[in-house]
mmCIF file of the C-alpha atoms, coordinates in Angstrom:
data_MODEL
# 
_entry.id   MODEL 
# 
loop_
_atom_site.group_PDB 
_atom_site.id 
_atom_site.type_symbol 
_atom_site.label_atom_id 
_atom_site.label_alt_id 
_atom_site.label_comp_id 
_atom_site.label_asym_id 
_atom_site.label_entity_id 
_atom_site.label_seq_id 
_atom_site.pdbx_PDB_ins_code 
_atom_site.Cartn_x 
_atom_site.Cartn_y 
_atom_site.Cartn_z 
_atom_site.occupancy 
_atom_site.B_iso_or_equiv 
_atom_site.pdbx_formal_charge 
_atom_site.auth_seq_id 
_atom_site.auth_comp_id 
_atom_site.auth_asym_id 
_atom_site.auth_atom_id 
_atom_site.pdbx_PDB_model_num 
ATOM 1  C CA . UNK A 1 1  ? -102.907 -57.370 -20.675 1.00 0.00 ? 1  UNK A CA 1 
ATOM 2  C CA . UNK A 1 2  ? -103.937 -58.802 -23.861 1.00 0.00 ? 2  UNK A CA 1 
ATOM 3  C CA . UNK A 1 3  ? -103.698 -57.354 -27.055 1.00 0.00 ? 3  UNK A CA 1 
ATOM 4  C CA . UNK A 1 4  ? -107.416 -56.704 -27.823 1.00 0.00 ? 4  UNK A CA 1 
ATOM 5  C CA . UNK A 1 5  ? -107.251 -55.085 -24.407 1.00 0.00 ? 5  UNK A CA 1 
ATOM 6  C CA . UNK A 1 6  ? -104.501 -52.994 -25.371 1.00 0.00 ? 6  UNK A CA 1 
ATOM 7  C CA . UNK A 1 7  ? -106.470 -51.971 -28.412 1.00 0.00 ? 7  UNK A CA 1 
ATOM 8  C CA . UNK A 1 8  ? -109.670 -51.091 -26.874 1.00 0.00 ? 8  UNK A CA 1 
ATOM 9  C CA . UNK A 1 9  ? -108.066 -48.942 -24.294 1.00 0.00 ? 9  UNK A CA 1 
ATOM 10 C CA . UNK A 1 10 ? -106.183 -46.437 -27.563 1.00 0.00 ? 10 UNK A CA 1 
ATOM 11 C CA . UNK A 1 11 ? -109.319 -46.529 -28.976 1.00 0.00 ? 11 UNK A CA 1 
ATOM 12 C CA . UNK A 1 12 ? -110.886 -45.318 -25.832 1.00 0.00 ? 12 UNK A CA 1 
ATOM 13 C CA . UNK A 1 13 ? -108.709 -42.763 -25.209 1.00 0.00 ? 13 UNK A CA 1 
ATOM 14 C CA . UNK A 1 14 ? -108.210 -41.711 -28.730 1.00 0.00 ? 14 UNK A CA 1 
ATOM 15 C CA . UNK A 1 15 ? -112.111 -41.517 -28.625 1.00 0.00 ? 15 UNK A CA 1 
ATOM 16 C CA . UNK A 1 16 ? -112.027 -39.126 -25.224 1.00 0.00 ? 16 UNK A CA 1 
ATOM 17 C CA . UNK A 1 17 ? -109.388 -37.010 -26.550 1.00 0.00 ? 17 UNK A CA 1 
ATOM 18 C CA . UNK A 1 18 ? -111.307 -36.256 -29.864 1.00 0.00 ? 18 UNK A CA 1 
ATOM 19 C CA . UNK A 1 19 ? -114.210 -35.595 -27.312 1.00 0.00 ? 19 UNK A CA 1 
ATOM 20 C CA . UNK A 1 20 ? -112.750 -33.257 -25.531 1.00 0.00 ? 20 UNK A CA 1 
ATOM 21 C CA . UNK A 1 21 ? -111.694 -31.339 -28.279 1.00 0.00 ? 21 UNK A CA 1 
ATOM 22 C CA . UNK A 1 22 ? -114.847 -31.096 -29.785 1.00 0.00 ? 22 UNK A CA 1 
ATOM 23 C CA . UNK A 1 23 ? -116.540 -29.894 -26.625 1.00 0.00 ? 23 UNK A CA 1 
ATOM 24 C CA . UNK A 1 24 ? -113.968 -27.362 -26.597 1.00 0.00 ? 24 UNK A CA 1 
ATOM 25 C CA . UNK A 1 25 ? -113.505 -25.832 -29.487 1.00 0.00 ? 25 UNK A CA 1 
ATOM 26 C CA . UNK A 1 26 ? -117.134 -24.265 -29.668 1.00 0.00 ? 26 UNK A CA 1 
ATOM 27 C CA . UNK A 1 27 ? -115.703 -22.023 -26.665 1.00 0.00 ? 27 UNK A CA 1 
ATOM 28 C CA . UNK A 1 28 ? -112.759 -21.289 -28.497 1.00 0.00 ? 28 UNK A CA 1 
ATOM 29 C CA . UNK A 1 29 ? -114.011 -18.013 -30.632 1.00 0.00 ? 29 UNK A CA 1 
ATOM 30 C CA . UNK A 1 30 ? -115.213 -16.577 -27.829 1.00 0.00 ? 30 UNK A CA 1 
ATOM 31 C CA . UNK A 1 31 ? -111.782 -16.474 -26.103 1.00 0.00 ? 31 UNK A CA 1 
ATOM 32 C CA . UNK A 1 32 ? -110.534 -13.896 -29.368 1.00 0.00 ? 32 UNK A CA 1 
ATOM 33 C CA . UNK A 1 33 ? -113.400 -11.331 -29.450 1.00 0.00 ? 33 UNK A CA 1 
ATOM 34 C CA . UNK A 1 34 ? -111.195 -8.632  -27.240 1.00 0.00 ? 34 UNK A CA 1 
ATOM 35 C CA . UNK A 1 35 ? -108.080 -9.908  -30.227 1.00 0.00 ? 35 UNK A CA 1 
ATOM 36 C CA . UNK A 1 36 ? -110.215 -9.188  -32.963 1.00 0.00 ? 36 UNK A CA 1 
ATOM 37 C CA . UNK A 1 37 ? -111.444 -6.450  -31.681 1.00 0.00 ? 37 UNK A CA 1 
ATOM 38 C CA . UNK A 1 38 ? -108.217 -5.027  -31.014 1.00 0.00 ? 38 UNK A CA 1 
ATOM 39 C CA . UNK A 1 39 ? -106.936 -6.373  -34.991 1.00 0.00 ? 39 UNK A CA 1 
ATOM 40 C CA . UNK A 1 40 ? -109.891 -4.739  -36.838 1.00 0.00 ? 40 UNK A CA 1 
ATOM 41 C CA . UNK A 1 41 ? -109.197 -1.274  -35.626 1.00 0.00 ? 41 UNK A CA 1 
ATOM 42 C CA . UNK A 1 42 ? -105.547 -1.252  -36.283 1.00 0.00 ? 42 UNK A CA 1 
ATOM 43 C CA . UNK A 1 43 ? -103.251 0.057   -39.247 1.00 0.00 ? 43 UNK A CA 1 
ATOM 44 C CA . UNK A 1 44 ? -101.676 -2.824  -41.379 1.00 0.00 ? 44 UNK A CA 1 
ATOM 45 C CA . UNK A 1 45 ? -98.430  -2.820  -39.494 1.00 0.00 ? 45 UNK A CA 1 
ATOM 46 C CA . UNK A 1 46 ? -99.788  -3.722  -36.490 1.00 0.00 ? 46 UNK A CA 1 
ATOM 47 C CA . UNK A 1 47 ? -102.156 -6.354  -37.753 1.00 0.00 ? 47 UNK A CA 1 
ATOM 48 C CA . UNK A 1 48 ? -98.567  -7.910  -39.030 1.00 0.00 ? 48 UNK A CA 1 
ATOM 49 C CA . UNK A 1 49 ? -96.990  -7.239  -35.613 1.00 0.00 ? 49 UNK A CA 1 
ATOM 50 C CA . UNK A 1 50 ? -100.082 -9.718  -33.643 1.00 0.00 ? 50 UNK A CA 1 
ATOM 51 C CA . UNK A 1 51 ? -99.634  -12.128 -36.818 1.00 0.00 ? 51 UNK A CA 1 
ATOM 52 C CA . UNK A 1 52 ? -96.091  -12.737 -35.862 1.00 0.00 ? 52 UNK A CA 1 
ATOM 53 C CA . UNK A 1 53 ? -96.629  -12.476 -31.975 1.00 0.00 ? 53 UNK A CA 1 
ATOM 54 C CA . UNK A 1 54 ? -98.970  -15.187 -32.488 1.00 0.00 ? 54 UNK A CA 1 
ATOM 55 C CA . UNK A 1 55 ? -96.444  -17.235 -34.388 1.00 0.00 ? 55 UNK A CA 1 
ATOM 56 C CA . UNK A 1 56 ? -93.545  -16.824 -31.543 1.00 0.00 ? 56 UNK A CA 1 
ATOM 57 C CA . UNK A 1 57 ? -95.983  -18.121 -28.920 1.00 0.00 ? 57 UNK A CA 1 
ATOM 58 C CA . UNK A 1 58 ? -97.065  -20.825 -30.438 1.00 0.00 ? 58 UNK A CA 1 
ATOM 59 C CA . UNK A 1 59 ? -93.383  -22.257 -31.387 1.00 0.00 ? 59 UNK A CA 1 
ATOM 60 C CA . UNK A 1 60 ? -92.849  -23.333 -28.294 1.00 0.00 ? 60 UNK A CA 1 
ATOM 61 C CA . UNK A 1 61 ? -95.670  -25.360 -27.348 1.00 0.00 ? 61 UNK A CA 1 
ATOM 62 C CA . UNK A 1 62 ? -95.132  -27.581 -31.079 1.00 0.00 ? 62 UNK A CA 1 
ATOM 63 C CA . UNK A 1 63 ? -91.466  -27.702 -30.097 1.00 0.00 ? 63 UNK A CA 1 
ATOM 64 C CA . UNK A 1 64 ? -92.586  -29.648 -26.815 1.00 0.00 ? 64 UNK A CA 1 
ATOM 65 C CA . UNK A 1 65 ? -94.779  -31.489 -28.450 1.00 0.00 ? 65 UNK A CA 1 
ATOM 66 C CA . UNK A 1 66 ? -92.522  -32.619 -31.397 1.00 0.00 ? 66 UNK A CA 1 
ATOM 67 C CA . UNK A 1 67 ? -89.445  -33.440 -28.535 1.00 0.00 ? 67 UNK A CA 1 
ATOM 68 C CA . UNK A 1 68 ? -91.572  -35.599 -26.701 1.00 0.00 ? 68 UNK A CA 1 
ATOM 69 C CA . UNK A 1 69 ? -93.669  -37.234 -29.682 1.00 0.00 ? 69 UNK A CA 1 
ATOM 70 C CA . UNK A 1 70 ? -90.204  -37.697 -30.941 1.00 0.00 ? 70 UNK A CA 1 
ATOM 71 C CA . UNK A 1 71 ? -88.923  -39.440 -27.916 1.00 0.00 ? 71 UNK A CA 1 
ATOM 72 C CA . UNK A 1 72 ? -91.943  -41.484 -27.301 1.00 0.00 ? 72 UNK A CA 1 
ATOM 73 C CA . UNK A 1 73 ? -91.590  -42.795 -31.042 1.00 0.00 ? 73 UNK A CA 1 
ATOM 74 C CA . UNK A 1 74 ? -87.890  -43.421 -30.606 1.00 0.00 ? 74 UNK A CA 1 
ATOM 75 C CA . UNK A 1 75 ? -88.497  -45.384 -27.606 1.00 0.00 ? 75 UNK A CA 1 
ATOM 76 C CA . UNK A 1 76 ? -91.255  -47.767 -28.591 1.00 0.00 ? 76 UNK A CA 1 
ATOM 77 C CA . UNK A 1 77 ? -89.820  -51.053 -28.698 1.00 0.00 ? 77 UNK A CA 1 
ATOM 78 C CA . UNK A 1 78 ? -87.220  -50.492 -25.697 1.00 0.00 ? 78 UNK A CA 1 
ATOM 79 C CA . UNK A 1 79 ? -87.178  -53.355 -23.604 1.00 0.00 ? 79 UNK A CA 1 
ATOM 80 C CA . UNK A 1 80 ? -89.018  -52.811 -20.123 1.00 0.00 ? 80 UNK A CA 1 
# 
């Protein structure tokens, strides 16, 4: 493969990924209404309780995403 093949293909999928996430994310609100719901008739304390739940679950999925960005980036100019 070529290198101006190489480049057209990251920018093609660069392009479809940023596609996808913008077809998505006008669905995304509508996944929270029963969360808000939930959030805006609770006490203070338990508004702080779903703040932090939502931090714990969403640790792992960056971890997994950092390890293997940081693998990928470590092994970019290994020999085949």
């Amino acid at each position: 493969m070529t290198e101006m093949k190489r480049r057209f293909r990251k920018i093609t999928l660069a392009l479809f990924a940023v596609a996808v996430v913008a077809v998505n994310a006008a669905s995304t609100p509508a996944q929270c209404a029963m969360c808000k719901a939930v959030v805006e008739g609770s006490p203070d304390s338990a508004v702080n309780g779903i703040n932090l739940a939502v931090v714990v679950l969403l640790l792992p999925p960056v971890a997994i995403f950092a390890g293997v960005f940081v693998f990928i980036f470590k092994h970019r100019n290994a020999p085949n």
